[in-house]
C-alpha positions as CSV (number, residue, x, y, z in Angstrom):
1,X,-4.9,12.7,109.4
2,X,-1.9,11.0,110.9
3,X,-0.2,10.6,107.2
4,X,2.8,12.9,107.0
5,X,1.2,14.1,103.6
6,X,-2.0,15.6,105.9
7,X,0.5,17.0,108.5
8,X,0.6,20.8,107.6
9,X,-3.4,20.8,107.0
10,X,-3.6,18.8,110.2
11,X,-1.5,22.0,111.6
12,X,-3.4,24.3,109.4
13,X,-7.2,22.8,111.3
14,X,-5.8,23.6,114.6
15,X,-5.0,27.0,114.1
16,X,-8.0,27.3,112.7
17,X,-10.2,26.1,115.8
18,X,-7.8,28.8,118.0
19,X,-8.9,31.4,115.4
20,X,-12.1,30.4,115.8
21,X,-11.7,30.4,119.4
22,X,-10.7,33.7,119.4
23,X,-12.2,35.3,117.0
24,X,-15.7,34.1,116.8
25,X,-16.0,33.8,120.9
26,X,-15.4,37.6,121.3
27,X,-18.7,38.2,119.5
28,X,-20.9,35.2,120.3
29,X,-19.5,36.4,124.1
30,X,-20.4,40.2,123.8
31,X,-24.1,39.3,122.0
32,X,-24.6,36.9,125.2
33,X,-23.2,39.3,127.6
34,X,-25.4,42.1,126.9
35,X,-28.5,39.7,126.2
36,X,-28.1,37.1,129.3
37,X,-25.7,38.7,131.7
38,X,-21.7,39.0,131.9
39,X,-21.6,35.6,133.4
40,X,-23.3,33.7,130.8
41,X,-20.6,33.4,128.2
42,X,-18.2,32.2,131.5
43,X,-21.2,29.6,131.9
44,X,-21.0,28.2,128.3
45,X,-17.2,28.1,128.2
46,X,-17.8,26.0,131.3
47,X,-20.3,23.6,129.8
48,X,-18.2,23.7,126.3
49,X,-14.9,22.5,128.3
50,X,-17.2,19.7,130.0
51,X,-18.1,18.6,127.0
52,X,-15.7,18.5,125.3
53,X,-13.7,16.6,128.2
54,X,-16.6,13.6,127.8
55,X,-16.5,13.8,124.0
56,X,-12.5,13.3,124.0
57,X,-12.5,10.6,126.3
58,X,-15.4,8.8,124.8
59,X,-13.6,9.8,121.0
60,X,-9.8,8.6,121.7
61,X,-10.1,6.8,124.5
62,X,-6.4,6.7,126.6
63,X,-3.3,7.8,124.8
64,X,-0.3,6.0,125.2
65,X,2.5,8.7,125.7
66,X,5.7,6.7,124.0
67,X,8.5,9.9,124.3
68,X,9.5,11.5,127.2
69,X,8.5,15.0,127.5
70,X,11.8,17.2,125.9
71,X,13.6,19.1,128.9
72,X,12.8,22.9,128.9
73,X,16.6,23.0,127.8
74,X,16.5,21.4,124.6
75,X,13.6,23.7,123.6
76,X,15.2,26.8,124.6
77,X,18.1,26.1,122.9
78,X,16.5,25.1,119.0
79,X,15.5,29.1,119.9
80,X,18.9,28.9,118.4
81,X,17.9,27.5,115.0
82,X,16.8,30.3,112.6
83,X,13.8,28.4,111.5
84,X,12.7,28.1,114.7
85,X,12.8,31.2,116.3
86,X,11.3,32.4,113.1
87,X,8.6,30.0,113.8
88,X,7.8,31.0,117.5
89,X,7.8,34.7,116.4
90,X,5.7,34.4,113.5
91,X,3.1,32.8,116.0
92,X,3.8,35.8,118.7
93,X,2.9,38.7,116.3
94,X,0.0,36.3,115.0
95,X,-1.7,36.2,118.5
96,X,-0.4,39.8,119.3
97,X,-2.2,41.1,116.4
98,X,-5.6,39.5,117.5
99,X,-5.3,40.8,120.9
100,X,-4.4,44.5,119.6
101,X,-7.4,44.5,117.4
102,X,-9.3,43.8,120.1
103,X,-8.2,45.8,122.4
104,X,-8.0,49.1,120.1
105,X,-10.4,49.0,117.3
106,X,-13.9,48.7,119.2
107,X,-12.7,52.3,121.3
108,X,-11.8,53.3,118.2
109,X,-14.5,52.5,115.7
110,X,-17.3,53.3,119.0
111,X,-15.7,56.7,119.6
112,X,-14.9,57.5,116.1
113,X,-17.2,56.8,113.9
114,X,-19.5,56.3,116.0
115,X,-20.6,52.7,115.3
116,X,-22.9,51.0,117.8
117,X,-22.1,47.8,119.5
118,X,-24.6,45.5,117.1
119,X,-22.3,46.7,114.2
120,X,-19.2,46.2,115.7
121,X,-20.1,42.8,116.9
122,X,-21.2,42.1,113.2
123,X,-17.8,42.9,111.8
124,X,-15.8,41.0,114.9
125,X,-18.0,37.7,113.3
126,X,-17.1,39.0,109.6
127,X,-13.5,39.0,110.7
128,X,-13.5,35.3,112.4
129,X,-15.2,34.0,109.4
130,X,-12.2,35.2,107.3
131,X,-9.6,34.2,110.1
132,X,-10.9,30.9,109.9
133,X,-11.3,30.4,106.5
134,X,-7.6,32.0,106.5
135,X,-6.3,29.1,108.9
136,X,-7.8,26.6,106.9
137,X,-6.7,27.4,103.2
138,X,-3.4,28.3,104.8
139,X,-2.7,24.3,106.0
140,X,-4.3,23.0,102.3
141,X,-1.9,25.5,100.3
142,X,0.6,24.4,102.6
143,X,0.1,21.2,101.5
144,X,-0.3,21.5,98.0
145,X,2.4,23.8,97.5
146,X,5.2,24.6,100.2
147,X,5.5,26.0,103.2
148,X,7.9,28.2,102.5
149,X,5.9,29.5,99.5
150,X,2.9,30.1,101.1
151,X,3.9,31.8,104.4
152,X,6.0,34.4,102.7
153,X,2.7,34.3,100.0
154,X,1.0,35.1,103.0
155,X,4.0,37.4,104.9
156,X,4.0,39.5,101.6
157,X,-0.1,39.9,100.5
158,X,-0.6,40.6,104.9
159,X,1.0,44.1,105.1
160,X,-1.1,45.2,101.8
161,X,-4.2,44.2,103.2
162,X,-4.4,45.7,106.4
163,X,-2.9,48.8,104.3
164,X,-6.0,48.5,102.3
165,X,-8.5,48.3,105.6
166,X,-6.4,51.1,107.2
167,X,-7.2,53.7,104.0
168,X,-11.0,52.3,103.7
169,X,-11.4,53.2,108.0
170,X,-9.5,56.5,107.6
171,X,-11.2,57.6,104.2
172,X,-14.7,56.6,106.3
173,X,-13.6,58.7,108.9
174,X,-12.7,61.5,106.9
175,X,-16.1,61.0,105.2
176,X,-18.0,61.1,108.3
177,X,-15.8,63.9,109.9
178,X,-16.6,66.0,107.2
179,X,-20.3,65.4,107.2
180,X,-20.5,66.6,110.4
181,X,-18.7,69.8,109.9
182,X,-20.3,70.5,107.3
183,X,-23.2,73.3,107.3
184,X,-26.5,72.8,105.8
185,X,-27.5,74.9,103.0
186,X,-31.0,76.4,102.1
187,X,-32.9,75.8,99.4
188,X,-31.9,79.1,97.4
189,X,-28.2,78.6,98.6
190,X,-28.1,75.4,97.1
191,X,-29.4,76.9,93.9
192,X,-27.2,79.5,93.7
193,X,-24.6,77.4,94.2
194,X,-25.2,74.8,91.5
């Protein structure tokens, strides 16, 4: 994958594996915390990250470093190209909107509609399935296309899906809300009304 052709798919595969990272670890890590203990997921990361030390250095071997490491300088200051900056923040809100759904939308969903942790966990591995499927066809459009074509492909379709999964959690909530307000009718009640 070193051809410059491969580069943005290249790109697209390591995004992928931190999605997958992310994504897929929170529920593999819940599952195994409530199964095996709340250490045991800090164990496999553990045995993962040894792993994968052995495998790397058994893979590709040592790395001759040509370039000298860019001063902290330089970097801050292509902050000042608009591309760039563009860049870094498109990555921020990325990994900031991971971490919010996290952090909000198991309280939520548990305390709200009332789903138990099982289901919650099953729609956390839904989610990294599409988030790494995402990161994927995201470097082989990329490719195949443009950049520029596909991120504001991407930028534009983003906003109207998480608009649809807002209305489909609020309509279930409204559902189940008014479920439980309701009061049961009687037999005659029932037939009177229909």
């Amino acid at each position: 994958m070193d051809k410059r052709v491969y580069l943005l798919a290249a790109i697209g595969l390591v995004v992928m594996g931190i999605s997958a990272s992310l994504v897929l670890g929170l529920p593999i890590g819940v599952s195994m915390g409530h199964v095996l203990g709340w250490r045991s997921p800090f164990m496999l990361n553990l045995g993962l990250a040894l792993l994968l030390l052995v495998l790397v250095k058994l893979w590709l071997g040592d790395i001759a470093i040509k370039a000298k490491p860019t001063p902290f300088a330089t970097v801050w200051r292509s902050l000042g190209q608009r591309r760039v900056l563009f860049a870094h923040l498109t990555t921020f809100f990325f990994l900031a909107g991971h971490f919010s759904l996290y952090g909000y939308l198991t309280p939520f969903v548990s305390s709200q509609l009332a789903y138990s942790g099982a289901l919650i966990t099953l729609v956390y591995f839904i989610y990294g399935i599409a988030a790494v499927t995402g990161g994927s066809l995201a470097g082989y459009f990329t490719d195949r296309f443009s950049p520029r074509r596909t991120l504001l492909t991407v930028i534009y379709n983003g906003p109207a899906g998480a608009a649809i999964i807002l209305l489909s959690l609020l309509t279930a909530l409204i559902c189940l809300q008014g479920n439980s307000t309701a009061t049961p009718q009687t037999g005659h009640e029932a037939h009177i009304n229909n």
